[in-house]
N, C-alpha and C positions, 0 to 999 in steps of 0.2 A: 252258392255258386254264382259268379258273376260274369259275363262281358268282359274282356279282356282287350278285344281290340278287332277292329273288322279293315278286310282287306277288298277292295273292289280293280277288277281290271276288266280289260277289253280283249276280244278272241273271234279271231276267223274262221266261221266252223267250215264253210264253203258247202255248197252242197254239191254231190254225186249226178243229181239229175235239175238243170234249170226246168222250170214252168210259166206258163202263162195264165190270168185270170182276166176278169173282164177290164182292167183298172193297170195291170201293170206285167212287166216280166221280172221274176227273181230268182238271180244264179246267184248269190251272194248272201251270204247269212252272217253278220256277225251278232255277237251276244256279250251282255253286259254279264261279268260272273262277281259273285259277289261269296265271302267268307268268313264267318263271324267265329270266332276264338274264343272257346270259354277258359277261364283260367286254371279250370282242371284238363284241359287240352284237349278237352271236344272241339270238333267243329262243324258248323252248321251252315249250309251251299244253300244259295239262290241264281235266279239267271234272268234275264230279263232281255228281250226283244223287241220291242214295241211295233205298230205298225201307222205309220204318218198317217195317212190314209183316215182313221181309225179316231185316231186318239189326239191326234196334233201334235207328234211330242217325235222329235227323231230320238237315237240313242245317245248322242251326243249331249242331249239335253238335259237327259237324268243322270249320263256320268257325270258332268261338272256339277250337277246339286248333290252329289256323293260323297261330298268333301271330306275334309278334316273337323270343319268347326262344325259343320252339320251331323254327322256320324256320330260326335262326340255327345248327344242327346239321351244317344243309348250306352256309349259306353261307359262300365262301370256299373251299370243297373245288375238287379238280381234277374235270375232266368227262374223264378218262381210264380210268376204270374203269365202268362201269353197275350190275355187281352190286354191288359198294363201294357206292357211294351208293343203291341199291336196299336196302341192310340197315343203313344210317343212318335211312333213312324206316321200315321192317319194326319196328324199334330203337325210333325216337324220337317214333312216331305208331302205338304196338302194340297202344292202344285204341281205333281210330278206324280202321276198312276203309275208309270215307268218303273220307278225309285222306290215305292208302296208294294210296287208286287218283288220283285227281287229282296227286299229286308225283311219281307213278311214270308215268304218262301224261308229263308235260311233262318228266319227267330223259328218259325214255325218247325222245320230240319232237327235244329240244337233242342229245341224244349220238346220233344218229344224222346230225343236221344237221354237225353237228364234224365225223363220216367224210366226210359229202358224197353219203350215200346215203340211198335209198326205209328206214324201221324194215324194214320185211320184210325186206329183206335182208339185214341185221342177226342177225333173229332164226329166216332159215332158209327162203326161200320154198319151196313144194311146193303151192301152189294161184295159177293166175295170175287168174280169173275166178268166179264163183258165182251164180245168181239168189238173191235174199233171199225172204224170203217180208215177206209185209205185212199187217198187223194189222187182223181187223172186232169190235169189240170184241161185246158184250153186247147184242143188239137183239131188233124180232121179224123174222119171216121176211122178208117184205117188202121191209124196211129191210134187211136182208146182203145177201137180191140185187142191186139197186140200188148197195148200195157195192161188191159183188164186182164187176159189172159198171163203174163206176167205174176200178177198178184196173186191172180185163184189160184198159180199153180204154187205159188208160195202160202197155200192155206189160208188167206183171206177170203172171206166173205160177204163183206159188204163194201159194194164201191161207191166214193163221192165223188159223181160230175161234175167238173167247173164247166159253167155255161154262161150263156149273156152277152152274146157278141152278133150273134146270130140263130134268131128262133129257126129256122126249116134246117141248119146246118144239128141243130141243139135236138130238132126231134128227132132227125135222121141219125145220132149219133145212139141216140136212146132207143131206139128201135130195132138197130144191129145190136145192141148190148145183148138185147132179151132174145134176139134172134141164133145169137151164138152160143152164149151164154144162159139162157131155161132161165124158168123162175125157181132155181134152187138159190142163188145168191140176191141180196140184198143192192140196191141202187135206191141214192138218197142224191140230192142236187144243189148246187148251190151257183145263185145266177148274181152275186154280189153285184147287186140295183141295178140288174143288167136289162132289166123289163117294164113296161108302163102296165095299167091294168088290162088293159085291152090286152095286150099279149101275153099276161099270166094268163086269162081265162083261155084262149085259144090254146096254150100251152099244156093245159091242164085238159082241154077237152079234148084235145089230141095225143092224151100219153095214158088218158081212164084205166084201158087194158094192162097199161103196164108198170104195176104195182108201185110205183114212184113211193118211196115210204117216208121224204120228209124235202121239203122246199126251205131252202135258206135266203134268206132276204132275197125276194125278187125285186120289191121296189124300192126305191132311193131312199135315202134317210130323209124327212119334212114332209114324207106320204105316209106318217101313222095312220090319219085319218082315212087316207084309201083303204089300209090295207084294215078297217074297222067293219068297212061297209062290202068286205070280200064275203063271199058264201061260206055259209059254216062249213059245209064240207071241206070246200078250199082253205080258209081259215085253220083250221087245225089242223093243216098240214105245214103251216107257215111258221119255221123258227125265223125269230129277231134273232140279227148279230149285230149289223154296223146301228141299228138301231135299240137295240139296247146294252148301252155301253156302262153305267152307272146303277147304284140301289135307285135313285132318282126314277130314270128312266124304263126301269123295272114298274115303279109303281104306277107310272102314266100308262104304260101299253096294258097294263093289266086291270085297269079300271073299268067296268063295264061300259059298252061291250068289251069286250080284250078284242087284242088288236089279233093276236098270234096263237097258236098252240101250243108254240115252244120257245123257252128261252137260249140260243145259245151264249153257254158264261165262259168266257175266257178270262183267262189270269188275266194275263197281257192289256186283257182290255178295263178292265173294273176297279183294280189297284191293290189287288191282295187277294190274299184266302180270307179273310172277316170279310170284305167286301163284297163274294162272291157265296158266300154265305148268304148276306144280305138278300140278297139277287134270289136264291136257291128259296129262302122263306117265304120270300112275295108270290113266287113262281107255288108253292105249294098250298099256300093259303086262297088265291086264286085258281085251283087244278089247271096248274099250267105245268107241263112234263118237260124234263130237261135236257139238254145237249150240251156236251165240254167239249169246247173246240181248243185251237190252238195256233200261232208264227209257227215258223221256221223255228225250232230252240233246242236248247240242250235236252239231255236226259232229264238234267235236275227240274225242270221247270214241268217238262212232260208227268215226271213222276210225281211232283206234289199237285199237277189238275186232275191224276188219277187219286190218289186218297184222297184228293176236297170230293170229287166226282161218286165214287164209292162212298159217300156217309150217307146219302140222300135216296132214299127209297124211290123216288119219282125220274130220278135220270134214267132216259130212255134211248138215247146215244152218246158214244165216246168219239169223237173224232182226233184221235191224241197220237197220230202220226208223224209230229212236228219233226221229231228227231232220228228219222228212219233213212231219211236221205242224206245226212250231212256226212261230209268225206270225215271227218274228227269230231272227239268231244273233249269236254274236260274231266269228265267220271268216265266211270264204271258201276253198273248197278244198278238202284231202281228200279221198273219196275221189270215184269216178267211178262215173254211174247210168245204163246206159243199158237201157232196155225191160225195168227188172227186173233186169238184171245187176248187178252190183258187181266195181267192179275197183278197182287201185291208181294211180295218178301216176306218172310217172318221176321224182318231184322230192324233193329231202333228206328227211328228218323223217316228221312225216304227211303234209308239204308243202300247207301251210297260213297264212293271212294275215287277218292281223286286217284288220277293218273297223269 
């Protein structure tokens, strides 16, 4: 069975609800969709996002290196090996993580559909089930309880704060959480390098009571070293995101002392599922516990960071909301949500369907 021919376009998914984070505002979501054809008429979906910020790469950037003559690397190849053509794409798309995760998403979709099984199975399941957590971006008090209430009464149970604009507005915001809302639901944070050290520890010394269960990059990216010489307590509250972007940069923060407690791995940001792989084996060989974060993106991209996320015994949050809020998509499918939960399909691929 071969490659047939891949089709890539561009898509406005918009989303339902704009937010804010410490860095930017986004009512606007588009996504790179990507389609690869096997010649027995399978087809295998990828979707890609990127975040500037991030990665350095608009969407722009990865469609034009999407081409015709580039594409043509893979087409025609056999769908009998995955890493093979997993280091065709690594190979022939080595500037563009963009371009890496959207063909590694859809080779990964189709060769899994070829076996006739769920990817997770594939790649090693050890998680059948997870609550995700769900994103209140940047607001005032007010306005977070009202949407936290919003979500818990839609069955979720663990909520992530966007903070880092403002530490007294940021505690005060955390404090009515726990004040309305008990410590039956979960709050986890993320201050994207919204903090210097002095005001993570204040932050931290002012929230002890209130079960905070995971810190997302507080400090800037080029402050590993601070964030080395942070207290182990604090320490292993502390997931990397904007700072580890790469297998690279996996094995710098993880090198004694480790810099963090957690890795969070996004697609979007590392350049594949091998690549986030990568990431997840560092992360385990060093007992560092994991988080799968996620853009603004489709189903498809959501549901192939749930089965990479689900192989790995050690992930210990899903952050995989991406595509909760967009007014449209391009499927149907993948994965399964109920009251917060996240689970998988019994069905090939991501097991997913265009509409």
């Amino acid at each position: 069975m071969k490659i047939q021919s891949i089709h890539v376009s561009k898509e406005n998914l918009l989303l339902t609800r704009p937010y804010t984070i410490a860095f930017k505002t986004v009512d606007v979501v588009e996504n790179g969709i990507i389609e690869i054809v096997a010649d027995n008429g399978l087809r295998g979906y990828g979707s890609f996002n990127p975040s500037y910020q991030v990665v350095g790469e608009h969407l722009e950037d990865a469609l034009a290196l999407l081409n015709e003559e580039n594409l043509s690397a893979l087409v025609g190849k056999e769908l009998d090996d995955i890493q093979a053509l997993c280091a065709i794409v690594q190979q022939t798309f080595r500037s563009s993580p963009t371009a890496r995760t959207g063909l590694e998403i859809a080779l990964h979709d189709l060769f899994a559909q070829v076996q006739g099984v769920p990817l997770v199975r594939l790649l090693g399941q050890k998680i059948a089930s997870m609550p995700t957590s769900i994103t209140i971006g940047i607001k005032g008090v007010t306005e977070t309880v009202e949407e936290g209430r919003e979500y818990i009464g839609c069955g979720f149970r663990i909520l992530k704060v966007k903070l880092g604009i403002s530490l007294e507005e940021d505690l005060e915001r955390l404090v009515r959480l726990r004040e309305v809302f008990g410590y039956s639901i979960g709050i986890i944070i993320d201050a994207n390098q919204g903090y210097d050290a002095g005001q993570l520890a204040r932050f931290t010394s002012q929230t002890e009571g209130l079960n905070i269960g995971l810190i997302e990059q507080p400090l800037k990216v080029g402050q590993e070293s601070e964030m080395r010489k942070l207290p182990t307590e604090i320490k292993k509250m502390v997931a990397a995101d904007e700072s580890c972007v790469t297998p690279e940069n996996a094995l710098q923060l993880a090198a004694p002392p480790a810099a963090c407690g957690f890795f969070n791995i996004k697609l979007m940001k590392c350049g594949g599922i091998s690549q986030a792989q990568k990431i997840a084996g560092t992360a385990a060989r060093h007992s560092i516990d994991l988080m799968w974060g996620c853009n603004d993106e489709s189903i498809i991209s959501i549901t192939a960071a749930l089965h990479t996320a689900f192989s790995f015994p050690h992930t210990k949050f899903i952050d995989l909301d991406g595509s909760l809020d967009l007014a449209r998509d391009v499927v149907e499918g993948g994965f399964l949500l109920r009251d917060g939960i996240m689970s998988i399909a019994d069905r090939p691929g991501l097991g997913l369907k265009r509409v």
